[in-house]
Backbone as CSV, one residue per row, in Angstrom:
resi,resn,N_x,N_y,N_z,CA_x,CA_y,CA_z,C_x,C_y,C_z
1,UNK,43.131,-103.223,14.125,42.342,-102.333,14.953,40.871,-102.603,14.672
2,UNK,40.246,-102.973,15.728,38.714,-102.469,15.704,38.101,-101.090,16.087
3,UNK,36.723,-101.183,15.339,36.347,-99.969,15.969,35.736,-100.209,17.591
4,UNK,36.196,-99.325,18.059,36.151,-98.872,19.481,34.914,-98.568,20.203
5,UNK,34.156,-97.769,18.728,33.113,-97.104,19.062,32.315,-97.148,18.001
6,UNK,31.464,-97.751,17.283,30.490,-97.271,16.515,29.468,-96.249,16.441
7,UNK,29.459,-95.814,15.230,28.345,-94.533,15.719,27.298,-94.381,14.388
8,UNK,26.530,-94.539,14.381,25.090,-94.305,13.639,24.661,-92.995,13.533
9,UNK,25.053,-92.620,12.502,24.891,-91.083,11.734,23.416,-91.062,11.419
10,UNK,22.190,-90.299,11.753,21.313,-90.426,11.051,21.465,-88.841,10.643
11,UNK,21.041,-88.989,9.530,20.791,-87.749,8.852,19.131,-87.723,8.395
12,UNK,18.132,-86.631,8.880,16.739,-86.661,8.850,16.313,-85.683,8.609
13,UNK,15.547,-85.048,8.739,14.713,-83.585,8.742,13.747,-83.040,9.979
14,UNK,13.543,-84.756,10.499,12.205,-84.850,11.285,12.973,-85.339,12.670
15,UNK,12.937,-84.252,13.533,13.486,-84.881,14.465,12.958,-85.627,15.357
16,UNK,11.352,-86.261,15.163,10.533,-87.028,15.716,11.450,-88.376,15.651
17,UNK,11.675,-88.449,14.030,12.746,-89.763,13.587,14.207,-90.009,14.347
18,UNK,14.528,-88.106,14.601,15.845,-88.623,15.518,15.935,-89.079,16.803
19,UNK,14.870,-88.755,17.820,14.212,-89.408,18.575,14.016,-90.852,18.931
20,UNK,13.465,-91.319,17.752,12.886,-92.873,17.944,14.281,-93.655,17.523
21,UNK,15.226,-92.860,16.575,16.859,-93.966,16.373,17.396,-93.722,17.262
22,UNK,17.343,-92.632,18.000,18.463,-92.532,18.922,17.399,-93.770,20.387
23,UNK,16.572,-93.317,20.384,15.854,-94.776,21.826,16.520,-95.797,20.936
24,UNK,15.932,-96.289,19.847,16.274,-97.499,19.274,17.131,-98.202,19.546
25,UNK,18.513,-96.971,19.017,19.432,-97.756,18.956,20.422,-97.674,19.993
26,UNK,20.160,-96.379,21.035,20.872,-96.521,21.850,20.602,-97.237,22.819
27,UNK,19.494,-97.785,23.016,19.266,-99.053,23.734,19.833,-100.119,23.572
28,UNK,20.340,-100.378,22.563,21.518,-101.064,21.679,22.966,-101.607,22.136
29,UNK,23.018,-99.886,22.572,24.410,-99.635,22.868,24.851,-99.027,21.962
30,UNK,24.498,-98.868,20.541,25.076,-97.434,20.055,24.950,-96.513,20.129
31,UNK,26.017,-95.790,19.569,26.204,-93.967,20.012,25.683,-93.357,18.588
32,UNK,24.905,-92.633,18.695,23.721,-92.491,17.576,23.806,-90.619,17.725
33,UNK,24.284,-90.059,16.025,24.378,-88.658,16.395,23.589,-88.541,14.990
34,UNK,22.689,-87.289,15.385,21.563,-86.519,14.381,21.944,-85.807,14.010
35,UNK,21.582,-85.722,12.568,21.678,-84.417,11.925,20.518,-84.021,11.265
36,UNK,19.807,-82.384,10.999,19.029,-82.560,10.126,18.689,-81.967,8.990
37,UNK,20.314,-82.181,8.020,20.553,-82.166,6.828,21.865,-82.509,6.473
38,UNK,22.008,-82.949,5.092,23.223,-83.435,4.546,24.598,-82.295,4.789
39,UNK,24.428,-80.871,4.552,24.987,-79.700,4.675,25.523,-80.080,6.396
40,UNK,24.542,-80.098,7.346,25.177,-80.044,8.539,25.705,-81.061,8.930
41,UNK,25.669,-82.528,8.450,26.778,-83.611,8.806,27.760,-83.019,8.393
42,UNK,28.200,-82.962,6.608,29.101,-82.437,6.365,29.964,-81.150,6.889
43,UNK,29.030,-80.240,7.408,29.882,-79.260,8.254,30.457,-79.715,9.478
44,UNK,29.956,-80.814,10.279,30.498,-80.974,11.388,31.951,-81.270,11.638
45,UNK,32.483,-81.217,12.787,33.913,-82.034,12.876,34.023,-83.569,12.703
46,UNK,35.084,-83.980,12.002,35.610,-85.287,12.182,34.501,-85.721,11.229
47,UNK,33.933,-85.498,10.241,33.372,-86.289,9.046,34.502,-87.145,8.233
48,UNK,35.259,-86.413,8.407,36.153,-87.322,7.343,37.293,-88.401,7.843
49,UNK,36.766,-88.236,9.443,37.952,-89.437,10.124,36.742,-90.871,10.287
50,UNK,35.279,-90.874,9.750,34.364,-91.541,9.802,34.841,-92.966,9.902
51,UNK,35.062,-93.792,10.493,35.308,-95.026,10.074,34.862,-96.368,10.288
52,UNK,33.967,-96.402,12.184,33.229,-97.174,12.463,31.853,-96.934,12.504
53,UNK,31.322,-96.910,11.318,29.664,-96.655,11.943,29.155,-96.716,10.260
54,UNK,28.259,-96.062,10.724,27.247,-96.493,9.237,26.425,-94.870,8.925
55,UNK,25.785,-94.592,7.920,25.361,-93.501,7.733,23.576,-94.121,7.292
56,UNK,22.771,-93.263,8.074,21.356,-93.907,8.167,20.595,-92.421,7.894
57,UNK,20.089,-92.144,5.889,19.733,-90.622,5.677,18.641,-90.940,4.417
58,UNK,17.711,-90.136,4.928,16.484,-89.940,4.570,16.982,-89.798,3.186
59,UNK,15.909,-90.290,2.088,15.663,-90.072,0.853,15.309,-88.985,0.475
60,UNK,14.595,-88.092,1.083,14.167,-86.887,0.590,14.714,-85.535,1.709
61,UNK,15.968,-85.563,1.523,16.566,-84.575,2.214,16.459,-82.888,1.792
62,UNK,16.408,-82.028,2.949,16.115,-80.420,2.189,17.385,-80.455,1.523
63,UNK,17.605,-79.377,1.066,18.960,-78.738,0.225,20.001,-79.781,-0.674
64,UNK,20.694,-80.076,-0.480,21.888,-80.583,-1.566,21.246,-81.671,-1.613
65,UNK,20.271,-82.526,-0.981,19.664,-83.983,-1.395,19.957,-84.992,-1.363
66,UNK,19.796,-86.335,-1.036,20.118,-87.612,-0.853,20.991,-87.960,-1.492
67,UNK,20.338,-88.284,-3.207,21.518,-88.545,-4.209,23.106,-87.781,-4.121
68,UNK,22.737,-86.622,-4.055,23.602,-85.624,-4.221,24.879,-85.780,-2.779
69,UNK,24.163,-85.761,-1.740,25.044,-86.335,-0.643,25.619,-87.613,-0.499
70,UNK,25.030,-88.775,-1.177,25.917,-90.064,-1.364,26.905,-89.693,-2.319
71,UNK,26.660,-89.343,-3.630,27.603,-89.177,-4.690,28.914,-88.539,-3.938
72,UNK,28.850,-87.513,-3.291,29.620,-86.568,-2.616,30.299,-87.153,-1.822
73,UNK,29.886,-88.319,-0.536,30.437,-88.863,0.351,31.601,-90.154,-0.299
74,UNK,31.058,-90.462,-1.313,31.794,-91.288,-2.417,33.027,-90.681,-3.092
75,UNK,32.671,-89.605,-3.477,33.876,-88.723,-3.818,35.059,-88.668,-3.079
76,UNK,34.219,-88.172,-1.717,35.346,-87.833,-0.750,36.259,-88.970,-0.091
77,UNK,36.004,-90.113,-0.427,36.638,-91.470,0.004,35.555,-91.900,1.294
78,UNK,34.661,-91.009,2.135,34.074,-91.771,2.712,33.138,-93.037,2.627
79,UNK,33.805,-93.991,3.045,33.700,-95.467,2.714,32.721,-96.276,3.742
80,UNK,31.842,-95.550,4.898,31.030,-96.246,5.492,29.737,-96.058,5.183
81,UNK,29.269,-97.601,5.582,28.219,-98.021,4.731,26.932,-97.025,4.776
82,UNK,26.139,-96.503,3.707,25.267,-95.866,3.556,24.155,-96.460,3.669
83,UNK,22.930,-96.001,4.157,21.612,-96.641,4.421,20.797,-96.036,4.291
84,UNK,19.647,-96.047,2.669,18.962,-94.535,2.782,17.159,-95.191,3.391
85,UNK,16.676,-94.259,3.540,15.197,-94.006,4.802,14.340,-93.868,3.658
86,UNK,13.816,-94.583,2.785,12.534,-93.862,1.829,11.231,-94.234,2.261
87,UNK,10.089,-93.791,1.867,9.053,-93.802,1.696,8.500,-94.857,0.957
88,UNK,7.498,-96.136,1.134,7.346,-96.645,0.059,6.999,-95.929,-1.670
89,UNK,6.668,-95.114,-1.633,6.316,-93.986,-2.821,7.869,-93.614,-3.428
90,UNK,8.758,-94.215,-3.098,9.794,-93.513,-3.334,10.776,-94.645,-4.108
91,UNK,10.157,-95.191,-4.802,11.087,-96.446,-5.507,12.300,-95.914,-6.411
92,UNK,11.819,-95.248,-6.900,12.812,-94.481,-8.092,14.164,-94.105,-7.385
93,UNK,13.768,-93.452,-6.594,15.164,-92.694,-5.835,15.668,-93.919,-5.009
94,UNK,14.856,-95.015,-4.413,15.347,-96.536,-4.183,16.946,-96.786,-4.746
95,UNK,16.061,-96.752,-6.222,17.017,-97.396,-7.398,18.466,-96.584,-7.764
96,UNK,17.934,-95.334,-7.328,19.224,-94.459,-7.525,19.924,-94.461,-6.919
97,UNK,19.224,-94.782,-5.464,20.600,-94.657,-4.007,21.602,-95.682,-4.327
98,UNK,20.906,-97.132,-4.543,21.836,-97.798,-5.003,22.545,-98.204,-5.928
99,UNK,21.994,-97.503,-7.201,23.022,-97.002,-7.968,24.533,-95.936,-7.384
100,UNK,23.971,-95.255,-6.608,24.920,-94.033,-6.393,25.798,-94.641,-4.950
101,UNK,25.655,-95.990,-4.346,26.592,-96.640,-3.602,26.008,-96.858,-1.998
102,UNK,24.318,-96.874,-2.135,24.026,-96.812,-0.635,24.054,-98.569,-0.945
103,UNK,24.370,-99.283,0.458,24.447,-100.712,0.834,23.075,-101.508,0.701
104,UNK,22.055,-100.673,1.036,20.146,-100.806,1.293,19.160,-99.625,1.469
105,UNK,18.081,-99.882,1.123,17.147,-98.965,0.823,16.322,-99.822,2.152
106,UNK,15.688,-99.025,2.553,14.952,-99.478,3.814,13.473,-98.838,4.048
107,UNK,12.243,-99.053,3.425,11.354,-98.365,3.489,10.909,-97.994,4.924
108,UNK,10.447,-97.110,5.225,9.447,-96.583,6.118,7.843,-96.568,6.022
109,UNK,6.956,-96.875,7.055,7.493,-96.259,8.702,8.936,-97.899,8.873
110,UNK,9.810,-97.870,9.635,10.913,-98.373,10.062,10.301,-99.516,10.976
111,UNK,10.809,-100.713,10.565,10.391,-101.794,11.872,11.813,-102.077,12.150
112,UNK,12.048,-101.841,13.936,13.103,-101.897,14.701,13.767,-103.220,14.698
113,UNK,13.147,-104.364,14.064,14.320,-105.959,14.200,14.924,-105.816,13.121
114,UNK,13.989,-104.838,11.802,15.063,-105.389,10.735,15.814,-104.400,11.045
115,UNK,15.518,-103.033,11.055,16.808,-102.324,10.992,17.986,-102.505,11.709
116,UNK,17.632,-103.185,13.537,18.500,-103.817,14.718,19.462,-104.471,13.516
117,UNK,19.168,-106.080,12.939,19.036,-106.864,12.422,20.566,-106.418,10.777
118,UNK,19.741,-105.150,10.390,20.926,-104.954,9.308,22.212,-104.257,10.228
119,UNK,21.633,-103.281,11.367,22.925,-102.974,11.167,23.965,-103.923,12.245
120,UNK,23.625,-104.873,12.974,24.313,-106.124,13.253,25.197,-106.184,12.012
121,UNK,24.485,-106.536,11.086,25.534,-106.938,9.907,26.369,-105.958,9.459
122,UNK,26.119,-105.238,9.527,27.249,-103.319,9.205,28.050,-103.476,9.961
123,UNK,27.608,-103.461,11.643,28.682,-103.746,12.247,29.963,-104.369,12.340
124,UNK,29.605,-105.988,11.898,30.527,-107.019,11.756,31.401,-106.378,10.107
125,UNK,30.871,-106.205,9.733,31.118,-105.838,7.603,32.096,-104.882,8.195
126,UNK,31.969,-103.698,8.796,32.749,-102.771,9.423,33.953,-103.617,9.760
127,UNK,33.862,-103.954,11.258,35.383,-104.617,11.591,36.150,-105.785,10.583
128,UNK,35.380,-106.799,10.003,36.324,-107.447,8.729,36.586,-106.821,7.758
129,UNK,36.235,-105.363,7.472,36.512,-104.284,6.683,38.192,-103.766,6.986
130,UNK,37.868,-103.401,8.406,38.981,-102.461,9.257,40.175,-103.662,9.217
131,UNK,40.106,-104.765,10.040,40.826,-105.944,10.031,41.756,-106.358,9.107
132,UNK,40.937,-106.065,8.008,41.730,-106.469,6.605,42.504,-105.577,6.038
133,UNK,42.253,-103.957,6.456,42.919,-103.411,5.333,44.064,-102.612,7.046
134,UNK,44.204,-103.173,7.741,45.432,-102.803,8.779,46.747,-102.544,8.358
């Protein structure tokens, strides 16, 4: 099985940011859903049937927090690829995301080829992911 549908989770605060991913990328052709906090992805439906898409969440999230929401999504077996949003000022928590299992750290402000560019590669990583474990 492939995925059918990919979908690009951003998780933000600023919905100026959800704005410019959702043009971005739905110009793309992906289906790009906002959230703006870790608490309300997780409350939504179907978090845990996650399987084609990627998770794209700010480093400095209000309430339960970046770190704190990867560790968590790790816990829970959710297994798609994480992508956190920092600030250049924000190296430290860089180092932690990927300690704590994000795929890339991606500073901001965001230039649209690389990010296009990585998640091309998520994409494909996704289906030889899915492919393999059928």
């Amino acid at each position: 099985m492939s995925c059918e549908e990919y979908i690009v989770y951003v998780i933000d605060p600023d919905e100026t940011v959800h704005d410019a991913l959702t043009t971005l990328l739905g110009d793309g052709g992906r289906r790009v859903l906002c959230y703006l906090s870790a608490e309300s992805f997780l409350n939504s439906s179907g978090v845990g049937h996650c399987r084609c898409g990627c998770v794209l969440a700010e480093a400095n999230l209000p309430g339960m927090g970046s770190l704190a929401f990867l560790r968590l999504l790790r816990r829970q077996g959710v297994e798609l690829p994480i992508v956190v949003l920092a600030s250049i000022s924000n190296r430290d928590i860089a180092h932690q995301a990927l300690k704590a299992g994000a795929v890339e750290v991606i500073e901001k402000p965001l230039v649209g080829n690389r990010l296009l560019e990585l998640l091309r590669g998520l994409t494909n990583d996704t289906n030889k992911f899915i492919t393999a474990n059928q």
